[in-house]
C-alpha positions in Angstrom: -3.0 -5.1 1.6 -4.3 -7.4 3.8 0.0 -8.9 4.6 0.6 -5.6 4.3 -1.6 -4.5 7.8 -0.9 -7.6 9.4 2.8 -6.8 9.4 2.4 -3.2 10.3 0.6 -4.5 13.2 3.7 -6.4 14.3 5.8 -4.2 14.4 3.8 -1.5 16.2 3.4 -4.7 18.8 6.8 -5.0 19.2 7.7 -1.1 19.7 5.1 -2.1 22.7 7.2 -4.5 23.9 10.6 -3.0 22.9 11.6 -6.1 21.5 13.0 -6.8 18.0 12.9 -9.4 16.0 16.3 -10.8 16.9 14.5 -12.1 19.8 12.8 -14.1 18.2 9.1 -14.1 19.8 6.6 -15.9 18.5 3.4 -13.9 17.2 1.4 -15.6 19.4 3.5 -14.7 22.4 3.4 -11.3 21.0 0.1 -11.0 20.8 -1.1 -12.2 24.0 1.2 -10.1 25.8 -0.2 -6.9 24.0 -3.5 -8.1 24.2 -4.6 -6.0 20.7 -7.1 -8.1 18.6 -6.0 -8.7 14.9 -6.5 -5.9 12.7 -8.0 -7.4 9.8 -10.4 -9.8 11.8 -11.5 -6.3 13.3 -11.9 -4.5 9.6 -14.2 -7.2 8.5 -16.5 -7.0 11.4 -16.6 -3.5 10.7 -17.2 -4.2 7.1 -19.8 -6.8 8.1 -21.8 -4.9 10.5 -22.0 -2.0 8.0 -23.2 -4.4 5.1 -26.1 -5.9 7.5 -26.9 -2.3 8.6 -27.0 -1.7 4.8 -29.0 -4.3 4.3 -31.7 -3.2 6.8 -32.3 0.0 6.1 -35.7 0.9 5.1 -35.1 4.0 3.3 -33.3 5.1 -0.4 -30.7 7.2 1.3 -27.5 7.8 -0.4 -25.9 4.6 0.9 -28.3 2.3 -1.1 -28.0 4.9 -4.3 -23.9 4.6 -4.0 -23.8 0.6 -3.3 -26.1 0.3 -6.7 -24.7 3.2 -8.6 -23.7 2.2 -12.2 -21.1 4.6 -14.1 -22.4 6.4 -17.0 -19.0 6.3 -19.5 -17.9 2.5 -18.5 -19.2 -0.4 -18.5 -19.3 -2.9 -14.9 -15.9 -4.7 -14.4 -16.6 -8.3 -15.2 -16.7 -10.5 -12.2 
């Protein structure tokens, strides 16, 4: 999922540009003219930030009862 963002992100960044990839630009090059920060560098901020205001939260509100919620029928995948 991860390669499949990345690469969706490229070629968005080149429609930017109007270049293809015959042109043969480097990512880098691409990236610094666009100036648009790398998607999944910015999805696990995200998913950081919610985690540590997860983890502070005083109160039981639904987000603590989902994160520990254990399915009735099935058992835990193994980890």
């Amino acid at each position: 999922m991860k390669r499949k963002l990345q690469i969706t992100q490229r070629a968005m960044e080149r429609q930017m540009l109007n270049i293809t990839k015959r042109d043969k630009k480097r990512n880098e090059w691409i990236r610094n003219q666009t100036g648009v920060k790398d998607v999944t560098r910015r999805i696990a901020q995200r998913k950081w930030k919610w985690a540590g205001h997860i983890a502070r939260t005083k109160d039981l509100g639904w987000s603590i009862e989902i994160l520990q919620w254990i399915p009735r029928d099935k058992k835990r995948p193994r980890r």
